[in-house]
C-alpha positions as CSV (number, residue, x, y, z in Angstrom):
1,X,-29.2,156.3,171.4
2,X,-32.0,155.0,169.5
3,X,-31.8,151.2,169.6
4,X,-34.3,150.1,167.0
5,X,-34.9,153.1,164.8
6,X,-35.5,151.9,161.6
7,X,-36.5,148.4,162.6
8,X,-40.2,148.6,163.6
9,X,-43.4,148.6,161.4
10,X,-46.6,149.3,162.0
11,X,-48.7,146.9,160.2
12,X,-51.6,148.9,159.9
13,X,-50.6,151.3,158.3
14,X,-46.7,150.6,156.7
15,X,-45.3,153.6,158.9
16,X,-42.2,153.7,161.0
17,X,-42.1,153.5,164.6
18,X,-40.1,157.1,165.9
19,X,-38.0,156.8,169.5
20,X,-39.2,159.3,171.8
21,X,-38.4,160.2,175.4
22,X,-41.5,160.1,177.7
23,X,-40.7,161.3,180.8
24,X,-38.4,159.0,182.2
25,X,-39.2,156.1,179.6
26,X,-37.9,155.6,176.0
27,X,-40.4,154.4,173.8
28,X,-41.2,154.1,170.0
29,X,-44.7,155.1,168.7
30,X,-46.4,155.1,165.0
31,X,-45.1,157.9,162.9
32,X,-48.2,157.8,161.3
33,X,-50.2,158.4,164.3
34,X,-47.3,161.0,165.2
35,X,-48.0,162.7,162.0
36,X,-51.6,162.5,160.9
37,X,-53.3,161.5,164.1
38,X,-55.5,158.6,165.7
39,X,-58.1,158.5,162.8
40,X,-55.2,157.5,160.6
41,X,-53.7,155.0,162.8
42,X,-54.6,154.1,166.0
43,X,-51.9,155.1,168.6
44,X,-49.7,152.0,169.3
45,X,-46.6,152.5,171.6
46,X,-44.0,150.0,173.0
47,X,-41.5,150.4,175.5
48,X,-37.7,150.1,175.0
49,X,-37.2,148.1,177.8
50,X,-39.7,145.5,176.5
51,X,-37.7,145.0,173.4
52,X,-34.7,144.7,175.1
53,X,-36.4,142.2,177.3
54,X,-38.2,139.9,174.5
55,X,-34.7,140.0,172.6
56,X,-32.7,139.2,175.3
57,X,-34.4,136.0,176.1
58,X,-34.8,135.4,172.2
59,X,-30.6,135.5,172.6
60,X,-31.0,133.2,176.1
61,X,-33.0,130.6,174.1
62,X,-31.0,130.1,171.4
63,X,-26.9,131.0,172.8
64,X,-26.5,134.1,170.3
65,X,-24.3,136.4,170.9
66,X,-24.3,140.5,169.4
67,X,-23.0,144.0,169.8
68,X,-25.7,145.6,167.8
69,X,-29.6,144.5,168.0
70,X,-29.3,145.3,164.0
71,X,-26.6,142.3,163.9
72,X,-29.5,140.0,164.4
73,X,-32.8,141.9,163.9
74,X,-34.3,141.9,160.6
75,X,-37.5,143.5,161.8
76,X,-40.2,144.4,164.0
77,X,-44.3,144.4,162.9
78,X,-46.5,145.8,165.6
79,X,-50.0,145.2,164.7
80,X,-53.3,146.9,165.6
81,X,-53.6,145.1,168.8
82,X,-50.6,145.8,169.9
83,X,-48.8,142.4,169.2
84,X,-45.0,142.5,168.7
85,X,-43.8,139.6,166.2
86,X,-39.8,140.1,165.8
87,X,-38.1,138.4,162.9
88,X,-34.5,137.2,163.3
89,X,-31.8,137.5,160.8
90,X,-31.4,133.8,161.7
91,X,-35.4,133.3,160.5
92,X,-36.7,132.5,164.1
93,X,-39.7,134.7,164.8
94,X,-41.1,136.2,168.8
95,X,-44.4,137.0,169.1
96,X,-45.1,138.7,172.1
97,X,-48.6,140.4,173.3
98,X,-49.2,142.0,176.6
99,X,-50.2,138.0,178.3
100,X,-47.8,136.0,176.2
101,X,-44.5,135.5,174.5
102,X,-43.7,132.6,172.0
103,X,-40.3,131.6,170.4
């Protein structure tokens, strides 16, 4: 099951992120990097289990309750860097890079 197919941007280019198995991880990466290569956008991927994580505290934090991460997600931007910024149905905003996470 795809969790957040259809949620996640790339900012860099305005593509989709695509859920993939890798092995034994899930992950979503760039469909434009999955399509037309690293010169179009550079490859940018980001683990299931992170998302999961960052939401889950996000949820923590604030005492919300949900059955579906679509219930409360409006969306995910990913930018160049790699930073994840997730905006809330409920207009709160994460920002999480690979040293921090803000609420």
């Amino acid at each position: 099951m795809n969790l957040f197919n259809n949620l996640i941007i790339c900012t860099n280019c305005g593509k989709n992120y695509n859920f993939k198995k890798d092995h034994n991880s899930k992950i979503y990466i760039c469909s434009g990097t999955k399509n037309y290569g690293k010169l179009f956008c550079p490859r940018r991927i980001i683990y299931e289990e992170h998302l999961i994580y960052i939401v889950g505290n996000h949820c923590k934090l604030y005492n919300k309750q949900f059955k579906n991460y679509r219930d409360i997600i409006s969306k995910i931007e990913i930018n160049i860097y790699g930073e994840v910024k997730i905006l809330y149905k409920d207009k709160k905003i994460t920002i999480w890079d690979s040293t921090q996470l803000i609420f």
